[in-house]
C-alpha positions, -999 to +999 in steps of 0.1 A: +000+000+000+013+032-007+016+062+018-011+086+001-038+054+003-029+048+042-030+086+044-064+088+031-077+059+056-059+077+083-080+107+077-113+086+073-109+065+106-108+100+120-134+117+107-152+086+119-145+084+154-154+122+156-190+116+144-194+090+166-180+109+193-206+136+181-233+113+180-225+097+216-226+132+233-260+136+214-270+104+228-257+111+265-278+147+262-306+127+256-300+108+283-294+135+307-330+148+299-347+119+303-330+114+341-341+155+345-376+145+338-371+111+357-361+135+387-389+159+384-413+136+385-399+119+420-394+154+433-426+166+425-444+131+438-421+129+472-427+168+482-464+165+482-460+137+503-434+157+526-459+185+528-487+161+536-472+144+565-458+175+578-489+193+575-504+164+598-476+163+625-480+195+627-520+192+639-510+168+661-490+193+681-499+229+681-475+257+681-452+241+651-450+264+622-449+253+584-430+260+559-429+253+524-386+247+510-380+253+473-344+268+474-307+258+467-309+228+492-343+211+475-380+207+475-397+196+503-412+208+536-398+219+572-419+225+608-406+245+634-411+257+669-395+279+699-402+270+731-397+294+765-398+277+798-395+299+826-382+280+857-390+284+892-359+305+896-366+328+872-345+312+845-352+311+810-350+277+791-356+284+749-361+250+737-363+245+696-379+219+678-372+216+639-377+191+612-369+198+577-372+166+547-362+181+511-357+162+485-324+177+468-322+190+434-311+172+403-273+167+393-254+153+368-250+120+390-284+112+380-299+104+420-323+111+440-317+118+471-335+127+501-321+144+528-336+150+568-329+170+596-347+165+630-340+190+662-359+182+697-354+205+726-319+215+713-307+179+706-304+165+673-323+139+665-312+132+634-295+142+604-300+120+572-293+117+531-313+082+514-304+087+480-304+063+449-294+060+414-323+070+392-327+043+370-332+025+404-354+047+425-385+039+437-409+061+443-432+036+468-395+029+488-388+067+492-423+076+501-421+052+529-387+072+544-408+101+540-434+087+565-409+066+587-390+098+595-419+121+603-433+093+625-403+088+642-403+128+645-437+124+661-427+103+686-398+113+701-413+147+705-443+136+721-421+116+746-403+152+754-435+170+755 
């Protein structure tokens, strides 16, 4: 073979390899907004359910105020309250309660992830991230964090209380 016909296949292997380079980021694009979508869908499924539990754990103990999260650190749901005990010599105990459940924004390592924070009387109860690949997610499995944590939430703070 000589050098201007190995030249020529040189230059064809590639042009080759940088369409199919061109086509894979295409593909991976694609990809990427099918996992945004995949993601909105979760988020927007998992933070009515955050809203819905903390709207009811809030009824069940009067004095926590609600608050609806759609920020930097997610979508989700947090309850709140400040507590002032006055003891018998004339101290002042503030006490705050806090739980926050967000479900974090999307990122290009295509998870969901669900993060907690839980604050009793000061002490924290806990402080949490569940998160899974997307393509293995479940909506059902996540839900059910959703409601173990605010229950557990409920709990401890009625034993304080």
């Amino acid at each position: 073979m000589d050098f201007k016909k190995r030249l020529g296949d040189a230059v064809s292997r590639g042009e080759k390899r940088r369409r199919e380079a061109v086509d894979q980021a295409a593909r991976q694009a694609m990809s990427d907004q099918d996992y945004a979508r995949l993601h909105q869908r979760f988020r927007t499924a998992l933070a009515d359910r955050i809203e819905s539990n903390l709207r009811a754990v809030a009824d069940q103990f009067p004095g926590f105020q609600f608050e609806t999260i759609i920020d930097d650190r997610g979508w989700g749901a947090g309850l709140r309250r400040d507590d002032l005990l006055l003891e018998s010599d004339r101290r002042r105990n503030n006490y705050y309660s806090r739980l926050e459940l967000v479900v974090r924004p999307f990122s290009s390592y295509h998870v969901l992830d669900l993060a907690g924070k839980a604050t009793i009387r000061n002490k924290e109860l806990f402080n949490r991230s569940h998160y899974r690949p997307l393509a293995e997610a479940s909506e059902e499995a996540f839900a059910e964090l959703v409601d173990a944590w605010s229950i557990e939430f409920a709990e401890v703070y009625a034993s304080w209380s």
